[in-house]
C-alpha positions as CSV (number, residue, x, y, z in Angstrom):
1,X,167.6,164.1,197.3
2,X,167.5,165.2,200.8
3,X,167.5,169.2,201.4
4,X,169.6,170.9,204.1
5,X,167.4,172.8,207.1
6,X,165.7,176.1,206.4
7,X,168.5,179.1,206.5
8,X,165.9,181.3,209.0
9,X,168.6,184.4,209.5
10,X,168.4,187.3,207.0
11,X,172.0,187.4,207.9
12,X,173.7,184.3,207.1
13,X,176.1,184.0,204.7
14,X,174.8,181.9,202.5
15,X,171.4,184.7,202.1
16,X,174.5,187.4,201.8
17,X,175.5,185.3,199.4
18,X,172.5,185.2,197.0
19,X,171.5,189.0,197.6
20,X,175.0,190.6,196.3
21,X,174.5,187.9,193.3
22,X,171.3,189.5,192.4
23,X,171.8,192.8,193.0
24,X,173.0,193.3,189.4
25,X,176.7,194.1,190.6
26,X,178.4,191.3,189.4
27,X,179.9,192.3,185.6
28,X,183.5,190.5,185.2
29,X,184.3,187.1,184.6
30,X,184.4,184.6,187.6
31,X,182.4,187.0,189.7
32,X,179.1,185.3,191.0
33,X,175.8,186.1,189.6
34,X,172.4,185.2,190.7
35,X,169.5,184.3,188.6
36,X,165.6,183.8,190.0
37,X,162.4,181.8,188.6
38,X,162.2,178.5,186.9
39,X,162.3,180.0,183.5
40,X,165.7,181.8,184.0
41,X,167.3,178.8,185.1
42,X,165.9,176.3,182.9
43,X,167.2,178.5,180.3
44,X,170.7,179.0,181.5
45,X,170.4,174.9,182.4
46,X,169.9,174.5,178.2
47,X,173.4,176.5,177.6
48,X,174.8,174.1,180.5
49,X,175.6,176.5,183.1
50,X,177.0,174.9,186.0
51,X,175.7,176.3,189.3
52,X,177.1,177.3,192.1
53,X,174.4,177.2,194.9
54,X,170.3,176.4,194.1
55,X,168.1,178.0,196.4
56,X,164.6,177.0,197.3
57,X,162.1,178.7,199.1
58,X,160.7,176.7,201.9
59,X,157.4,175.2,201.0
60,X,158.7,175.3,197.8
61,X,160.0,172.3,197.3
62,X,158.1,170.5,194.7
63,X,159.4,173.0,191.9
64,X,162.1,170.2,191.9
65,X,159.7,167.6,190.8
66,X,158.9,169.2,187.5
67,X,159.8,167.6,184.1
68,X,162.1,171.1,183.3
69,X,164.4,170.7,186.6
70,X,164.5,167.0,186.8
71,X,168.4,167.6,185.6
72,X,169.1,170.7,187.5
73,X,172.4,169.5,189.4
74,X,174.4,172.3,191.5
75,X,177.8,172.0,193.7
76,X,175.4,173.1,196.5
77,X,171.9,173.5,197.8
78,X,169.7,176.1,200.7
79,X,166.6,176.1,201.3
80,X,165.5,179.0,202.9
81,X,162.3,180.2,205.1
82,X,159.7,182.3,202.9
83,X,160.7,186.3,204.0
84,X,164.3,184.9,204.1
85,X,163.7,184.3,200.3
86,X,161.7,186.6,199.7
87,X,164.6,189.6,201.0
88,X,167.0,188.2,199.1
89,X,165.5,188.2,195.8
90,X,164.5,191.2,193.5
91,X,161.4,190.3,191.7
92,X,157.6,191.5,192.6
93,X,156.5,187.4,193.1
94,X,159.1,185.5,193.4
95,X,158.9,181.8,192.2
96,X,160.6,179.8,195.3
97,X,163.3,178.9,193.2
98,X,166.8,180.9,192.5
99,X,170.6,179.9,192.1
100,X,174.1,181.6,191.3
101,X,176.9,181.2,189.1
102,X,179.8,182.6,187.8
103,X,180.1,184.5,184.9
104,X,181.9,182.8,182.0
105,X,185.2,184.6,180.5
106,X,184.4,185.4,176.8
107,X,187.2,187.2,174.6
108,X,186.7,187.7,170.7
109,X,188.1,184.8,169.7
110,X,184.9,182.7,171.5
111,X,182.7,184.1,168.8
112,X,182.0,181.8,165.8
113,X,184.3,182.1,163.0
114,X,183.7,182.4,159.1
115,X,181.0,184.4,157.5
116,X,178.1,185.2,159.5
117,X,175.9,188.4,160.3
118,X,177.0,190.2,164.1
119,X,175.4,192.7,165.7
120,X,177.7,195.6,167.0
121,X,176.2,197.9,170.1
122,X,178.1,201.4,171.1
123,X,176.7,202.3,174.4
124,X,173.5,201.3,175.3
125,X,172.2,201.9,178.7
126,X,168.7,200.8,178.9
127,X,168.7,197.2,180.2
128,X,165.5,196.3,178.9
129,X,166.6,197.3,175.3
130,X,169.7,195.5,175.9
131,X,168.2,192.2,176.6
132,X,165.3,193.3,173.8
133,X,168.2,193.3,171.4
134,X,169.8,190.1,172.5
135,X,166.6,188.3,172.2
136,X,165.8,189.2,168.7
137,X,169.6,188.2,168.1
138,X,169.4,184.5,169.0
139,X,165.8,184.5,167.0
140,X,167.3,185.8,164.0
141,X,170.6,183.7,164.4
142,X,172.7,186.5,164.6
143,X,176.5,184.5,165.3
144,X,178.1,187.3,167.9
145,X,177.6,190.6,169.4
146,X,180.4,193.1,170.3
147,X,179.4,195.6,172.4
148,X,181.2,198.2,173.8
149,X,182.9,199.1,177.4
150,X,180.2,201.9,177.9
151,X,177.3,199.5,177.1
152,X,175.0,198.2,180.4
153,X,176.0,195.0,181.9
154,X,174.7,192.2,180.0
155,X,174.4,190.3,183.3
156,X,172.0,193.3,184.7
157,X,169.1,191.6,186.4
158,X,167.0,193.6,184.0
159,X,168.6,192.7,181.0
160,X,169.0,188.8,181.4
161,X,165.0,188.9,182.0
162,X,164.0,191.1,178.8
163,X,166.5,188.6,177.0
164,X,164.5,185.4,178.0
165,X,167.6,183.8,178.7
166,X,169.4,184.0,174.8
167,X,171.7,186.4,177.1
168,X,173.4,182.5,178.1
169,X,173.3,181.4,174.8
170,X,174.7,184.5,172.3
171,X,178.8,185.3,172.3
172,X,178.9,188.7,174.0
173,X,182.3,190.3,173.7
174,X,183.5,193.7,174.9
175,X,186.3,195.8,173.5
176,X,186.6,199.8,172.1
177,X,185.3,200.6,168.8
178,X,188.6,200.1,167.3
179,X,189.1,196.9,169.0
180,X,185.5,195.7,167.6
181,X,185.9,197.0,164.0
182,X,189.5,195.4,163.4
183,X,188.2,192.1,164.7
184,X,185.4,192.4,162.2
185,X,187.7,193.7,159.5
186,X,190.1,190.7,159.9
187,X,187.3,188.1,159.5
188,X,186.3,190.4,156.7
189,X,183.2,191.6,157.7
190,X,181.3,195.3,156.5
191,X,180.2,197.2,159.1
192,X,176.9,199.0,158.3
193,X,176.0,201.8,161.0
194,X,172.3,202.5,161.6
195,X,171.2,205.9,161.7
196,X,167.7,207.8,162.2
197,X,168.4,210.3,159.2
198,X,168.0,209.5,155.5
199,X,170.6,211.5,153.9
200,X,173.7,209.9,152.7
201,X,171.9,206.6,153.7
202,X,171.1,203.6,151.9
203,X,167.4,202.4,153.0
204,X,167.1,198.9,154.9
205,X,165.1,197.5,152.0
206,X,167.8,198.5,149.5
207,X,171.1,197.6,151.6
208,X,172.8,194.4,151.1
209,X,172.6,192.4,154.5
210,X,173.9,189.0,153.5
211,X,176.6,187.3,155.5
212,X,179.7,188.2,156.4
213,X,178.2,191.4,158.0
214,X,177.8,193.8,161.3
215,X,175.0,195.9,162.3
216,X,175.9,198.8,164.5
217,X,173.3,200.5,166.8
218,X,173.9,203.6,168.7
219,X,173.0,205.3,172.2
220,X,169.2,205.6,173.0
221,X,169.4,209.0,172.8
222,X,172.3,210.6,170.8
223,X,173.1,207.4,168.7
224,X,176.1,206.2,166.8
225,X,179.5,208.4,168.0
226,X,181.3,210.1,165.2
227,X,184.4,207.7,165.7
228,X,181.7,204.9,165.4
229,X,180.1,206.0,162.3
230,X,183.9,207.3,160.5
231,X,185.0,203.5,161.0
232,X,181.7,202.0,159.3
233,X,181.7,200.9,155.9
234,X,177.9,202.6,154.8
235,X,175.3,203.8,156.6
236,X,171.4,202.2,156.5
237,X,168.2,203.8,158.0
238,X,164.8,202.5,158.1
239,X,162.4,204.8,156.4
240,X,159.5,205.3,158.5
241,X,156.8,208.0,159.0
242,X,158.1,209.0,163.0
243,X,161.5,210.9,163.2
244,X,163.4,207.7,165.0
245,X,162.8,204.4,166.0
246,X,163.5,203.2,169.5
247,X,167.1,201.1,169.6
248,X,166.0,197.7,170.0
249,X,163.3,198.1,167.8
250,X,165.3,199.4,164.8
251,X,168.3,196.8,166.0
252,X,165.4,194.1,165.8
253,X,164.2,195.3,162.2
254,X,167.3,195.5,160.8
255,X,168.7,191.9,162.2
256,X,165.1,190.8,160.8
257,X,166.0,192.3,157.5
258,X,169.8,190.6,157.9
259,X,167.8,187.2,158.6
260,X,165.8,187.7,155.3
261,X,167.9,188.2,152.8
262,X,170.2,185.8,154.0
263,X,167.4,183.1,154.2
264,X,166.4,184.2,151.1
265,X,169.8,183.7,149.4
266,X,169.8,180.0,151.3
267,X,166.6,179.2,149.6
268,X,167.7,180.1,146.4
269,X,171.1,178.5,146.6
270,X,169.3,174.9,147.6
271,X,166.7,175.4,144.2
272,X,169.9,176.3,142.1
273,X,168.7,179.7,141.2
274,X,171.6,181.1,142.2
């Protein structure tokens, strides 16, 4: 493949282009978003994203030539000199690779159907924990999450890094808490609220978690809403010796604990102890 010339102006369009992509603007469906680093792409590549534009770093040319981008295909290609790159892109040490995109629509009807466990998230604003939580979803084969309008931007910079790239992979779906809990209610699915406190609340290692199911994690800070916890079907809390956990760590634990029993029940089903 032969590359275009260097793009040398911090100006052109094409370095406009790839700038507003990764400034972590981009939120709706159709909008163009911008990804940097091998890893990032490769992942998105695995959930075949189509690309809009790959950008290479001049000099760095021979990423191409590894075994993880030898099928990295994209409508169109810039290369562009190293402090051209290098202002356009976010991260401390850049890789000399990025590309953009646009953002897939996604409406509740794209999640998986039939009994599965989801994970249901009112408001969280911390893009790290966001993309935490979305991480430890794909690892414990949670089928959808449903977030809410309030909730960061899963396409935040921040948050597609801390999710290692499940963020391409997992159904995300917006909607209001209503919205969210009739869609699980039609498909027949519980809704179990997480909260920090143990009263009136049935411990993780006592709750039922097995498929169909939702797990519903609150704000970092003031946690599940009143409307939120009112259209829940129980309330769980992990017992623990600190007065709350931190909300992707408690989201991960109890997805873990949703993974377990669920596995467990699997196991037992194929050895006819069921």
């Amino acid at each position: 493949m032969t590359l275009p010339q260097p793009i040398i102006s911090r100006t052109n369009a094409r370095v406009k282009t790839l700038r507003a992509a990764l400034s972590g603007k981009a939120s709706q469906p159709g909008e163009l978003l911008g990804i940097e680093g091998e890893n990032l792409i490769v992942e998105a590549m695995r959930s075949h994203t189509r690309f809009d534009t790959v950008y290479i770093r001049e000099g760095s040319e021979n990423v191409l030539e590894r075994s993880s981008l030898k099928e990295l295909q994209s409508n169109h290609w810039a290369v562009l000199s190293r402090d051209v790159f290098e202002s356009a892109v976010d991260t401390a040490s850049p890789q000399g690779i990025a590309a953009t995109f646009n953002i897939p629509q996604l409406t509740h009807k794209d999640a998986p159907p039939g009994p599965g466990v989801v994970l249901v998230l009112e408001d969280i604003q911390d893009p790290g924990n966001f993309g935490t939580l979305i991480r430890s979803a794909e690892a414990f084969q949670i089928s959808a999450v449903y977030v809410t309008s309030s909730t960061v931007n899963q396409w935040n910079p921040k948050a597609v890094r801390a999710s290692a790239g499940s963020v391409f992979r997992i159904p995300i779906v917006r909607g209001t808490l209503q919205q969210i809990q009739g869609w699980l209610a039609a498909e027949g699915i519980r809704l179990h609220a997480a909260v920090a406190h143990a009263e009136g609340a049935t411990p993780v290692m006592q709750a039922s978690l097995l498929a169909p199911c939702a797990v519903m994690i609150g704000n970092e800070g003031a946690g599940l809403s009143a409307i939120a916890l009112n259209l829940a079907d129980d309330q769980v809390n992990i017992p623990c010796f600190v007065e709350s956990l931190n909300a992707a760590i408690a989201g991960s634990t109890l997805m873990y604990e949703a993974f377990r029993q669920n596995l467990q029940r699997t196991s037992k089903a194929a050895t006819g102890q069921l």
